[in-house]
N, C-alpha and C positions, 0 to 999 in steps of 0.2 A: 669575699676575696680569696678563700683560703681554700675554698670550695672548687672555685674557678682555677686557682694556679694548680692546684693536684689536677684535676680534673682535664686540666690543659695538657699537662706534663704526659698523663698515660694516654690521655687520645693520641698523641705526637708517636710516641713509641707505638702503642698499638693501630695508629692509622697508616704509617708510614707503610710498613709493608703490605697493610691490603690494599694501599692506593698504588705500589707498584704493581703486584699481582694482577689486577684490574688492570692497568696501563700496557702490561707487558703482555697476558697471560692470550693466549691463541684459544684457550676450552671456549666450548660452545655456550657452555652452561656461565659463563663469569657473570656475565649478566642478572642472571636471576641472582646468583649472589650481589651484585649491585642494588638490587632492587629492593633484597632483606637491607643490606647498608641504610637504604634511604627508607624504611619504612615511618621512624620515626617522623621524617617530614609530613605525613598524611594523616599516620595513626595521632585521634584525641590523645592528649595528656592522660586525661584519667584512664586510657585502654591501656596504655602503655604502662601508666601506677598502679592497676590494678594485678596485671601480670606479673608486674615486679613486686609489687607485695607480697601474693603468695609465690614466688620463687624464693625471696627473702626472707620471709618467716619461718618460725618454727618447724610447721611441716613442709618444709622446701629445701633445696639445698642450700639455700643461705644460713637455716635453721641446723643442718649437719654441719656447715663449716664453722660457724659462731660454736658449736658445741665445744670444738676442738681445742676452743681457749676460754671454756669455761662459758661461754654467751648461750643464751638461750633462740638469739634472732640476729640478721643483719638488718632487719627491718627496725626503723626510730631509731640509727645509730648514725654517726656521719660517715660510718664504712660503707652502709648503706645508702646513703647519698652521694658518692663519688662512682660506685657502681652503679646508680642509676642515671647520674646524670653523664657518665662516661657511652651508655648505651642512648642516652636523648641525642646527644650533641657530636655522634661521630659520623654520619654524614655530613655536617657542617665541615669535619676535617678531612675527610677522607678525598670529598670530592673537590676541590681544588688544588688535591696535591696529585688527586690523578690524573686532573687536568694539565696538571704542571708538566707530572712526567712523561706525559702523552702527546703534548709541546714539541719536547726535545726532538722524536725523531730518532729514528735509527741509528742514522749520518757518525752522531758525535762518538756515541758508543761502537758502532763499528772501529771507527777509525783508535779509536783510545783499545780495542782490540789488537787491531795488528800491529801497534807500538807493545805489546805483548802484557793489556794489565789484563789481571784475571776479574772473574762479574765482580767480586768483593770491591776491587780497586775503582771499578767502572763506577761501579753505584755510587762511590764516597766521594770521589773525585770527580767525578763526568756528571753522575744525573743528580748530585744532591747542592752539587752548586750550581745549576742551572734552573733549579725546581725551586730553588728559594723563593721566589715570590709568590708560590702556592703555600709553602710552608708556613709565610708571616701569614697570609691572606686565612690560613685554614686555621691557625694559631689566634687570631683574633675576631676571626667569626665563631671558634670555641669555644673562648675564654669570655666572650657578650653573652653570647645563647646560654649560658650557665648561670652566668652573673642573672638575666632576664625570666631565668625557668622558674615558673608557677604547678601549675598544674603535679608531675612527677612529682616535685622535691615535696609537697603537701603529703599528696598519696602516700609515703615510702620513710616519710621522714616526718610528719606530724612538725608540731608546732615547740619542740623544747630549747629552752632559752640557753643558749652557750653549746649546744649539741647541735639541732637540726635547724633551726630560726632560722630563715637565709631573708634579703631583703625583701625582697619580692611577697612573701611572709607576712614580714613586719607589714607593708605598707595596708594589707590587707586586713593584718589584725586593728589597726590604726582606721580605718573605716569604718569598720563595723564597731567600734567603740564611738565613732564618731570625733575621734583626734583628727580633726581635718588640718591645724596646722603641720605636724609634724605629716602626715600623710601628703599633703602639698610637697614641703619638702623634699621628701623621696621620691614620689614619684615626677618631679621638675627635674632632682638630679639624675634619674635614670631617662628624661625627655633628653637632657643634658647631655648623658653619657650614649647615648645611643647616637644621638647626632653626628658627633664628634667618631667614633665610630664607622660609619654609615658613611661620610664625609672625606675620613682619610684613605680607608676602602677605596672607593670611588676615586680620587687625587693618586692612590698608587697603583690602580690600575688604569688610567690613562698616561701615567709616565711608561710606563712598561710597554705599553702601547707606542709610545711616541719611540721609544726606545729600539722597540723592535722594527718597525719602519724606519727608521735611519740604516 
């Protein structure tokens, strides 16, 4: 959980303006930047932990930055796991907020123009309360995908108890020990949580809908 709400919090900040840029931007090339955005969607888990391992390690620039305060790696640290799972899970945010702002249209912001607000104004006021229902939507399909990530958070972050352990983790080490109650358990409540999830998704996006045809 502690994983997921950091991890929520910098996607939101660092997705926000690439899901404008993308929305707004007229370059030819946005696109391919879109396309790196969404790689994670396609790339295996372990191709994506593997690269972030050695970026994270010792000989990587994760390995120079952890120097700086004394670490030897970002890699088996939980610094290292909000960096990786910030890079898994921000397609998930990116792209319903720039669907969001892509919604809007011209129209609003023009007009919130000639009443004389400047882009600063437009953005805060015009497209970020309009875009809100890409922001829950991209906010809660970030904070599941993290909470649900396997594959990276292994790779990058190993298995230590109060540092890198995330459930998904547990449920695994709990298998192969053969703890199948407790492993029931977790993985019922992530059947549970994902539902619920998946369910409310769905119910707020057809109000939106309904909303909008009115």
């Amino acid at each position: 959980m502690k994983l997921a709400g950091i991890t929520t919090l910098v996607l939101l900040v660092i997705g926000t303006p690439i899901a404008w840029w993308l929305a707004r931007s007229a370059a030819s090339w946005k696109e391919a930047v879109a396309a790196i955005v969404g790689l994670p969607l396609v790339l295996p888990p372990t191709v994506l932990g593997f690269y972030l391992l050695m970026a994270l390690g010792p000989d990587g620039p994760g390995g120079a930055i952890a120097g700086l305060f004394g670490g030897r790696s970002l890699a088996f640290t939980f610094e290292g796991l909000v960096i990786g799972s910030v890079i898994y899970s921000l397609p998930f945010v990116v792209q319903p907020i720039r669907n969001a702002f892509e919604a809007i249209g011209d129209r609003p912001l023009e007009v919130a123009a000639t009443l004389g607000a400047s882009p600063w104004d437009r953005f805060w006021s015009v497209a970020v309360p309009l875009a809100r229902p890409g922001f829950l939507t991209g906010a809660v399909l970030g904070f599941t995908h993290t909470v649900g990530e396997f594959g990276v958070v292994l790779m990058i972050g190993g298995n230590i108890l109060g540092e890198t352990k995330v459930l998904s983790v547990a449920i695994y080490d709990y298998v192969e020990t053969l703890q199948w109650a407790p492993a029931h358990l977790l993985a019922g409540g992530m059947v549970a949580f994902a539902f619920i999830v998946v369910f409310s998704v769905m119910m707020l996006e057809k109000r939106l809908r309904h909303r909008h045809g009115d």
